[in-house]
C-alpha positions in Angstrom: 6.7 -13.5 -24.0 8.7 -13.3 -20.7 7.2 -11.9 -17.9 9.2 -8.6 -17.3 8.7 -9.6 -13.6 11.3 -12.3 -14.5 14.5 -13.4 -12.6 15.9 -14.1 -16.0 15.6 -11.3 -18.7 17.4 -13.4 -21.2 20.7 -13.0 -23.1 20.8 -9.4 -24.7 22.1 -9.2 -28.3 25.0 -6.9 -27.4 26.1 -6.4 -30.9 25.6 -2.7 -30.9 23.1 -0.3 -29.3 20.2 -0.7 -32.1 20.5 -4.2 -32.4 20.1 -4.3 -28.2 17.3 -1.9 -28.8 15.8 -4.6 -31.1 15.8 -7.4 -29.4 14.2 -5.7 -26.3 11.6 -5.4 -28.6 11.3 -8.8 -29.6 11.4 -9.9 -26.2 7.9 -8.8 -25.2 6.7 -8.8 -29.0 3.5 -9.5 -27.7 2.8 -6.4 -25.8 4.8 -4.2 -28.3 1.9 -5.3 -31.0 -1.0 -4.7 -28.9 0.3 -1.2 -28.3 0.9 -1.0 -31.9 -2.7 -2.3 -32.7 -4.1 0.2 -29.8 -1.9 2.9 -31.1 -2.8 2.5 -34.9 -7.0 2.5 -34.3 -6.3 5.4 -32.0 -4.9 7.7 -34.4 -7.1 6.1 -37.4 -10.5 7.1 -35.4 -9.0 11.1 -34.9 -8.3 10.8 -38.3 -11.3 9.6 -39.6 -13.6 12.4 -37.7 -12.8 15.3 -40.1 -14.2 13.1 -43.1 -17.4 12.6 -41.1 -17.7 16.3 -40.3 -17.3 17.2 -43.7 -20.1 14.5 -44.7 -22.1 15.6 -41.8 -22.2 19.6 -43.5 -21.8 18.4 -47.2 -24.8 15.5 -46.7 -26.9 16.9 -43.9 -26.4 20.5 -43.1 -26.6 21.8 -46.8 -29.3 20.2 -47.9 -31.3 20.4 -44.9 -31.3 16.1 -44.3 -31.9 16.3 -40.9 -31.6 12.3 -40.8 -28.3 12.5 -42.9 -26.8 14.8 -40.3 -28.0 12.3 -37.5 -26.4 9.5 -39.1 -23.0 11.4 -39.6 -23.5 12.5 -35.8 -23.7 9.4 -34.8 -20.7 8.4 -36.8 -18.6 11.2 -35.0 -20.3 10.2 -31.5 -19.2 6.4 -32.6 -15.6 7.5 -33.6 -14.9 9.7 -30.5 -15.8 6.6 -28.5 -13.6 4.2 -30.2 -10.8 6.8 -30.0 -11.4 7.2 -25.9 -11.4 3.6 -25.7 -8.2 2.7 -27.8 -6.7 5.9 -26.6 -6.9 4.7 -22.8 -6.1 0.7 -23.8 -2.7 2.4 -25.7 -2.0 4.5 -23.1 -2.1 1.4 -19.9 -0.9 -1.0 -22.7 2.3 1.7 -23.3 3.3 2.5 -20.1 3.6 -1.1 -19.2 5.6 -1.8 -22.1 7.7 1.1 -21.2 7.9 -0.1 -17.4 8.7 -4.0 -18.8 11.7 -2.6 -21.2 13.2 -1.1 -18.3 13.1 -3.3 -15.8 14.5 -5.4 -18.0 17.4 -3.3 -18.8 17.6 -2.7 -15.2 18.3 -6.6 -14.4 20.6 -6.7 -17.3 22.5 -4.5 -16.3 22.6 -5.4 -12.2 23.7 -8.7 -13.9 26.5 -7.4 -15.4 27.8 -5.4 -12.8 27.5 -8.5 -10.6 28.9 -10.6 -13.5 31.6 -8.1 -13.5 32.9 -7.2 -10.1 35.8 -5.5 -8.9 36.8 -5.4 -12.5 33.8 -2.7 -13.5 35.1 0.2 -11.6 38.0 -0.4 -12.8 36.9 0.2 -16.4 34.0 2.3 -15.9 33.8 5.3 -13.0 31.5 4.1 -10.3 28.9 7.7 -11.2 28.6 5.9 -14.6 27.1 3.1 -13.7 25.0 4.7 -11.0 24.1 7.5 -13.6 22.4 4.2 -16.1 20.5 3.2 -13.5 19.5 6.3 -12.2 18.0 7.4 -15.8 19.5 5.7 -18.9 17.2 2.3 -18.0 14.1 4.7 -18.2 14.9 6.5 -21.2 15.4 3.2 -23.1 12.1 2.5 -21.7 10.7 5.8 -22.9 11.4 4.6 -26.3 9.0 1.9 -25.9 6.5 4.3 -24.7 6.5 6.1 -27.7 6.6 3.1 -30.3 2.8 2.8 -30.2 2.3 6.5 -31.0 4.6 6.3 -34.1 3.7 3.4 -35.7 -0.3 5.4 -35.1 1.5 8.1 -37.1 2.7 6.9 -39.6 -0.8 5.0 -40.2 -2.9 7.6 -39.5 -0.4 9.8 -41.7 -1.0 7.5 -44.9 -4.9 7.5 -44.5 -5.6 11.2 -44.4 -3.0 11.5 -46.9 -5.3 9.1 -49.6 -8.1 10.7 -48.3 -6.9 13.6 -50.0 -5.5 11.9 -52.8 -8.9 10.8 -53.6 -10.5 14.3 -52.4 -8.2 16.5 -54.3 -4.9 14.9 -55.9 -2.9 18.2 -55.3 -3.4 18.4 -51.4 -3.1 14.3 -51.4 0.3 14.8 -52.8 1.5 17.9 -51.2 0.6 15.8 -48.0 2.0 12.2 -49.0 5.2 14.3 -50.0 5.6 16.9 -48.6 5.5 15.8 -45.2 8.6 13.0 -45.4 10.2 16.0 -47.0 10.2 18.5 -44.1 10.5 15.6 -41.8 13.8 14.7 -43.3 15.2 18.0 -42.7 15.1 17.0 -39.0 18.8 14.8 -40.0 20.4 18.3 -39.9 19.2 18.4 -36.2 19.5 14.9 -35.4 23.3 14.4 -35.7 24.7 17.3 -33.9 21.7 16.7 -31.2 23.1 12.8 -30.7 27.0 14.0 -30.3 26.2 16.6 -27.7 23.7 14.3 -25.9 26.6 11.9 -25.5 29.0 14.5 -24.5 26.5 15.3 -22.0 26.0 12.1 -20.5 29.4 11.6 -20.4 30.5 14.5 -18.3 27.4 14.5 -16.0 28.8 10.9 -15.5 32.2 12.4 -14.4 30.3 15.0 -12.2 27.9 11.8 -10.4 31.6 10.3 -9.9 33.5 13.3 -8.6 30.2 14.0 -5.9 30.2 10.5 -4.9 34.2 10.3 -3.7 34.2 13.8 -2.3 30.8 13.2 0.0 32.5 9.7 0.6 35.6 11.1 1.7 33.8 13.9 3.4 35.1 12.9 6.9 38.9 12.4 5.3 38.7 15.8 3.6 38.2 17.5 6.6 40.8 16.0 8.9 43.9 16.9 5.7 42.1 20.2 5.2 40.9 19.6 1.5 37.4 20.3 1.5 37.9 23.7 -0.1 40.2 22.1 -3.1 37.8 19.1 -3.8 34.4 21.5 -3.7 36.2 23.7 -5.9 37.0 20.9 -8.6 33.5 19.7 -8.0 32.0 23.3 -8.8 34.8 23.1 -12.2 33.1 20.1 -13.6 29.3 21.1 -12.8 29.9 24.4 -14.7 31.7 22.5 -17.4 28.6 20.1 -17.7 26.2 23.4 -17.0 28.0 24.7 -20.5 27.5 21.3 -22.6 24.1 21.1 -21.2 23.6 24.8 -22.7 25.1 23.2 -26.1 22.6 20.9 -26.2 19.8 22.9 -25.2 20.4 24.9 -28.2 20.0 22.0 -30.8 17.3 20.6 -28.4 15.3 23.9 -28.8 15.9 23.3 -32.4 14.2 20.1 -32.6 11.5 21.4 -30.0 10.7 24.2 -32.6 10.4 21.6 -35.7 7.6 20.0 -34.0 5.9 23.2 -34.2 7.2 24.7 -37.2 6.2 21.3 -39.2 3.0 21.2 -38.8 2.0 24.9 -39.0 3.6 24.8 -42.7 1.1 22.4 -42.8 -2.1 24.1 -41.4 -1.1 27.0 -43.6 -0.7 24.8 -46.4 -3.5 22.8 -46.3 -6.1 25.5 -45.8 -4.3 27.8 -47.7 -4.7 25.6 -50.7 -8.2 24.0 -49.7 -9.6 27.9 -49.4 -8.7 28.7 -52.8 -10.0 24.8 -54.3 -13.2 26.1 -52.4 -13.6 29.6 -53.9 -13.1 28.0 -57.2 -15.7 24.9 -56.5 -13.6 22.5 -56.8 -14.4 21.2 -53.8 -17.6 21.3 -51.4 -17.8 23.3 -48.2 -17.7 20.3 -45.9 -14.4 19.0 -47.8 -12.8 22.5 -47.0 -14.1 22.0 -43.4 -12.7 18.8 -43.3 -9.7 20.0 -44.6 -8.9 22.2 -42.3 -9.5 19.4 -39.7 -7.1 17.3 -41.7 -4.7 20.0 -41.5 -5.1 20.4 -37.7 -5.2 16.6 -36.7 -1.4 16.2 -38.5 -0.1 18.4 -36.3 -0.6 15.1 -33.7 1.3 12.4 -36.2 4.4 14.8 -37.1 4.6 15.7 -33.9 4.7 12.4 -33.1 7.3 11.6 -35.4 9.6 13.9 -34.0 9.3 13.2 -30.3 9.9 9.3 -31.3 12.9 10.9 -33.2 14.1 12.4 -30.1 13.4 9.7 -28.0 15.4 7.0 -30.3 18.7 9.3 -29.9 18.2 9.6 -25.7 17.8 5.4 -26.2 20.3 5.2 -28.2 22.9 6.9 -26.4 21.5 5.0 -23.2 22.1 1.8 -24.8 25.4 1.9 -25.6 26.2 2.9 -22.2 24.5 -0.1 -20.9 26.3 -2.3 -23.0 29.9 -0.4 -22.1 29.0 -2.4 -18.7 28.0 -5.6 -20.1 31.2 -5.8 -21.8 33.3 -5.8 -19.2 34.7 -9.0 -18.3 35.1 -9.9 -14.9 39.1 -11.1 -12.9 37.6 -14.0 -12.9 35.2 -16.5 -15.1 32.9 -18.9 -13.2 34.5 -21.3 -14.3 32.4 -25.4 -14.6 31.0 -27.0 -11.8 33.3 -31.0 -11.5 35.5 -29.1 -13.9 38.5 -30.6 -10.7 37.9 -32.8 -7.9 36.8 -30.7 -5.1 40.1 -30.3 -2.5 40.3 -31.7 1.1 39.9 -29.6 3.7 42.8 -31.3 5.8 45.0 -30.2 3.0 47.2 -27.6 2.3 46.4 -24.1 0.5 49.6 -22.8 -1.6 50.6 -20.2 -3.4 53.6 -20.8 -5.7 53.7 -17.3 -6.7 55.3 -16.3 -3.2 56.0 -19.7 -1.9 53.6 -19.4 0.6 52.3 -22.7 2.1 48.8 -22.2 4.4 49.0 -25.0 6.6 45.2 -26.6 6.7 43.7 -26.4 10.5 45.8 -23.9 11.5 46.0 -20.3 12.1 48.8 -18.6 9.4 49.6 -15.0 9.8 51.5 -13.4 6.7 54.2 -10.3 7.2 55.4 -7.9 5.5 57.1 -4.3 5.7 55.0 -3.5 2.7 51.1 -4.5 3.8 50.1 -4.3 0.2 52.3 -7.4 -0.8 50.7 -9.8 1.8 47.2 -8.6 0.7 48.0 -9.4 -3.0 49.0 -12.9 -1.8 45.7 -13.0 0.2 43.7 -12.3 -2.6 45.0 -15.1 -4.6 44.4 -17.6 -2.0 40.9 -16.9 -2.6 40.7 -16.4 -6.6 40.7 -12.8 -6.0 42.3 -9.9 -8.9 42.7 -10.5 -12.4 44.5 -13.0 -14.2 44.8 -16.6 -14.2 46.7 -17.5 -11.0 48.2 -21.0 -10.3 47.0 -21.1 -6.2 46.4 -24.7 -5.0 44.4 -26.2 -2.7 45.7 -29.9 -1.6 47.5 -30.1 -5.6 44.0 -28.7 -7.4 44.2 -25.4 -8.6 41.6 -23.0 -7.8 41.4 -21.8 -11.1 40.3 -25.6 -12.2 37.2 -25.3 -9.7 33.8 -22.8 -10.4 34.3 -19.4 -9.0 31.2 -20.7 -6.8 32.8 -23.2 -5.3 35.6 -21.2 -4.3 33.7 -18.6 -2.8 31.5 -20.9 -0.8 35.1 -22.5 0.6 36.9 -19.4 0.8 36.3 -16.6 2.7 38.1 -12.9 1.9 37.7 -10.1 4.3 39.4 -7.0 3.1 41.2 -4.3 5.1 39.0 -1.8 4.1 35.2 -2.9 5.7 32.2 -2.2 3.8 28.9 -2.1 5.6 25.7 -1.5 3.8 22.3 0.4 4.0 20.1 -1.8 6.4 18.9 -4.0 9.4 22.1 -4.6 11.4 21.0 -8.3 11.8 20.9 -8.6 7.9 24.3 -6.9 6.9 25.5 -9.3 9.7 24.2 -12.5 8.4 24.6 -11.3 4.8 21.6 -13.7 3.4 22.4 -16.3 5.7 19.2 -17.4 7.5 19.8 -20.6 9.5 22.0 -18.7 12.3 20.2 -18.1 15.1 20.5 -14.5 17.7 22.7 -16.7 19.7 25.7 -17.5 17.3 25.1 -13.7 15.9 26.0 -12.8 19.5 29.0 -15.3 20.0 30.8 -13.8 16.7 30.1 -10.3 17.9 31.7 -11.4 20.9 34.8 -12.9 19.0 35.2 -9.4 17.0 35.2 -7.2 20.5 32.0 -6.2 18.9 29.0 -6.2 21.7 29.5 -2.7 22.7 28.5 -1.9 19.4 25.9 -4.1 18.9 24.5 -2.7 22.7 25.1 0.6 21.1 22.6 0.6 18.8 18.8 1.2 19.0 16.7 -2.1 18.2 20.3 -4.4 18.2 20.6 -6.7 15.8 16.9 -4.8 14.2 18.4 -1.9 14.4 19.7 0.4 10.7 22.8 0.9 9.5 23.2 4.1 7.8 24.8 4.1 4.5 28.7 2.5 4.7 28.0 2.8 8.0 28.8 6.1 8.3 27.3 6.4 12.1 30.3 3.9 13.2 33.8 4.5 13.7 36.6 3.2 11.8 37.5 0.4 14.4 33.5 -0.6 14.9 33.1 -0.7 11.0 35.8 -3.1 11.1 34.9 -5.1 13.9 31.9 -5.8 12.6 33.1 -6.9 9.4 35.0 -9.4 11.0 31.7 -10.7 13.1 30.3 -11.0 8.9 33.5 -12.8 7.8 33.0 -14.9 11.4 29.3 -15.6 10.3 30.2 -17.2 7.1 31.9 -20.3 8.7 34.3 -20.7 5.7 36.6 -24.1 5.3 39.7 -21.5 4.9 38.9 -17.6 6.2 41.9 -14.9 5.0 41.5 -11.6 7.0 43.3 -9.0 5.9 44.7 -6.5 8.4 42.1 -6.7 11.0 42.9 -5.0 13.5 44.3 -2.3 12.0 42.0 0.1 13.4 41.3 -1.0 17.4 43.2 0.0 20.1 45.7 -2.4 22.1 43.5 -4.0 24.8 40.8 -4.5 21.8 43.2 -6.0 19.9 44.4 -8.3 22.3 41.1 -10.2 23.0 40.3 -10.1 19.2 43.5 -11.9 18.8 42.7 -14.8 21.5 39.1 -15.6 20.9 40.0 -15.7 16.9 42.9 -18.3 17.9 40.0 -20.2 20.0 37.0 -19.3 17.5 38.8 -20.8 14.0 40.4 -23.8 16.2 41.6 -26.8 13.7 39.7 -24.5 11.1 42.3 -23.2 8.2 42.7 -19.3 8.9 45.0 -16.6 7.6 45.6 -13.4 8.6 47.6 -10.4 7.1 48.7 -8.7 9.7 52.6 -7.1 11.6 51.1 -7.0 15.1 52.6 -8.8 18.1 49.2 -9.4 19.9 48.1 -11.5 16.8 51.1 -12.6 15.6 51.6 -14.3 19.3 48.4 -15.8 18.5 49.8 -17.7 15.2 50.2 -21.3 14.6 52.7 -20.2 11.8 54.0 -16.9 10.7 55.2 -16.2 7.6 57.6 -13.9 6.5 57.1 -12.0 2.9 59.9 -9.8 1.4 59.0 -8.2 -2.4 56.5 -10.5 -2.6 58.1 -13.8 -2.2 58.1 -16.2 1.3 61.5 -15.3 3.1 61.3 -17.1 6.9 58.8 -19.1 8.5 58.5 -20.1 11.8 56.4 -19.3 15.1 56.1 -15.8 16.4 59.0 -15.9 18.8 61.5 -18.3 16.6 61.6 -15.3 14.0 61.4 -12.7 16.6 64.5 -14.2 18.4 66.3 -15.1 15.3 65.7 -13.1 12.1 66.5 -9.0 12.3 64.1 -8.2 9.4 61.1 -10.0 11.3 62.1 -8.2 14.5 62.0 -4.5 12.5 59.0 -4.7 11.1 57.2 -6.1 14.0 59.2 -3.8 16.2 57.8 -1.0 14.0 53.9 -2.6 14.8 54.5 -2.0 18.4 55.2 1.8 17.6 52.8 2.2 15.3 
């Protein structure tokens, strides 16, 4: 058995959601039978006590043995204590098994996502996948929880049930028979109870998703005007999921009610039936005591039954959402380590898709009218985006070496900076332990960055709030670029900067990058003069394709559709 504490939870049988339900289970098989062993002497010991009651009246009370009825006294006393004990062992023994079936799920699926990428939201909404961690991983668990209980059941179940086989044939039946009968009415509950709980989880899914972009884009919203429109869509969805919820309340209550209902036609039953044996002397008054006990203690196993029926759905359902993510493939596959010779640095990045040709220790800027065409281009000279692109470095295509590789070499920083919940120090050094507070400091300083940093309380201990929020646009994105700075790539592609600084900012950005990333290969995606100036090379990108190259002032001075569009920088 693994340890659920594992880093590896093993390689899920995604096949469909009951045969991922199953191998869960076989995964910590050991566990899952000692809960079943717990569960099973638990229930046998309740079930057991009626019969000794009934012996204890029938053997010790009517007769007047006063040794008889210590004996069966000290049966019940012996019973009740092996009950307590099992009861508790089930009941640690459970929980843990629950707590191990989710964590597991819960790594499987952070393994996915990870496995996944970029390419996840893009197939599932991002409230989704929040929404199976947040409680699908612990219903899947709770399924677990229950297993020990029903398999108790079901045990417990047949032993009273051939105790009153043997007692009384007609109650033994009416139990062994009856009881699978009524339970297998619950199917007309089940179905319709499954469909809603899916419709459920899929539009509080929607909600999660719609709450997440409008608190995201809170600051946005306000500056267009829109908070009223997106509050009001948001209050559309939550009474369109208050309305399925209602649905499913009603065939929830349903199946609430059977777990009542079931056993009282039981109770009534049973001591209906064993009154009337009794009148007739058929059978003794500690039988109809025990009995009735009978009839009582099955309200526990049925009920049972049906919460593990209700549980199973919730899993179910839960399951297949979890495995929705693990299908998703990523842009990208790994990819085998030695798969291609691993490139020179001194050598040349290309992409033939544009024609664009990164000269190797040099600084490349890429320019466009269209910003979104030169950050295409950028992510495909780091193995960035779907498909199977033909980018080389020095004649080996990236797509020949391991995603790992690539990703150690080359270095993507997006236009849009993403900061995370945390110690400054950390979200700057991004796992990265051997830098010390002193080259922290210098890439802060490359990024224009140190009035931030002197900014915050605690500096580099300080906490960054979640995406940063507490920063503005142009410190968020300086501070991405101390990260990307931090990661000492072989080639480092930043895309657009500076997009969000002001002039003078700009302008020392733009001259302690040049000096920073010195005979170290660097692109940047950008139309502004201060970095531009800074360039080694500058290319020129029209509809996607490599138009001019030159320096900065060769295509200023000699090309009118370099000039616009850098013209236009100025203004903007």
């Amino acid at each position: 058995m693994r340890s659920p504490l594992t880093s590896d939870p093993g390689s899920p049988d995604t096949r469909g959601p009951l045969r991922f339900l199953l191998w869960l289970a076989r995964q910590q098989l050991a566990i899952q039978l000692l809960v079943l062993v717990a569960g099973t002497v638990w229930m046998v010991a309740l079930a057991l006590m009626p019969a000794a009651v009934g012996r204890g009246i029938d053997q010790g009370i009517v007769p007047g043995d006063w040794a008889a009825l210590a004996r069966w006294a000290l049966a019940i006393l012996a019973l009740g204590a092996l009950a307590a004990a099992a009861g508790a062992t089930r009941h640690y023994l459970a929980v843990q098994n629950w707590l191990s079936a989710s964590y597991r799920t819960a790594q499987l699926t952070a393994r996915g996502v990870e496995r996944s990428g970029p390419a996840l939201t893009r197939t599932i909404p991002a409230g989704e996948v929040i929404a199976v961690f947040a409680s699908d991983v612990m219903r899947i668990g709770g399924l677990f929880d229950a297993a020990g209980r029903f398999t108790g059941a079901l045990v417990s179940y047949v032993v009273v049930g051939s105790i009153l086989l043997a007692a009384s044939p007609p109650l033994g039946w009416l139990v062994l028979v009856g009881g699978p009968v009524l339970l297998s009415l619950l199917t007309f509950v089940v179905r319709p109870l499954q469909r809603r709980q899916a419709d459920q989880r899929e539009q509080t899914g929607r909600l999660t998703t719609l709450g997440a972009d409008t608190v995201g884009g809170l600051r946005v919203l306000r500056g267009i005007g829109g908070e009223q429109t997106f509050l009001r869509r948001y209050e559309a969805q939550s009474q369109h999921v208050r309305r399925v919820g209602v649905r499913v309340a009603g065939v929830q209550a349903s199946l609430d009610s059977a777990q009542v209902l079931l056993p009282g036609i039981f109770v009534v039953l049973v001591t209906w039936i064993g009154a009337r044996f009794a009148l007739d002397g058929r059978i003794t008054a500690g039988q109809l005591v025990a009995f009735y006990g009978y009839a009582a203690f099955l309200t526990m196993p049925l009920r049972t039954v049906t919460e593990f029926t209700d549980r199973f759905i919730r899993a179910h359902i839960a399951a297949r959402k979890v495995l929705r993510i693990l299908a998703v493939e990523p842009d990208q596959q790994p990819g085998t380590r030695g798969a291609a010779p691993l490139p020179d640095p001194a050598e040349d990045l290309v992409d033939p898709l544009s024609g664009v040709r990164v000269r190797a220790g040099a600084l490349t800027a890429l320019v466009s009218a269209r910003p979104e065409e030169t950050a295409v281009i950028a992510d495909r000279l780091g193995r960035h985006g779907s498909g199977r692109h033909e980018t080389t470095w020095g004649g080996t295509r990236l797509h020949d070496l391991s995603l790992a590789e690539v990703r150690e070499r080359v270095v993507v920083s997006e236009a849009d900076p993403r900061l995370f919940t945390g110690r400054l120090r950390d979200e700057l050094l991004a796992g990265r332990v051997a830098h010390s507070d002193q080259q922290v400091h210098a890439a802060l300083e490359v990024a224009s960055a140190m009035d931030v940093l002197e900014a915050v309380p605690d500096g580099l201990d300080g906490h960054v709030e979640e995406r940063g929020r507490s920063y503005s646009g142009g410190q968020r994105q300086r501070l991405a670029l101390a990260r990307a700075l931090l990661a000492d790539p072989e080639v480092l592609v930043l895309v657009e900067p500076t997009s969000a600084v002001d002039a003078h900012t700009e302008a020392r950005i733009a001259t302690r990058l040049a000096d920073a990333r010195r005979s170290r290969t660097t692109v940047v995606t950008t139309a502004s003069p201060l970095v531009l100036g800074e360039a080694d090379h500058v290319v020129l990108v029209e509809d996607g394709v490599a138009t001019a190259t030159g320096t900065h002032h060769e295509l200023l001075a000699g090309h009118a559709a370099y000039r616009s569009i850098v013209i236009r920088g100025e203004e903007d």
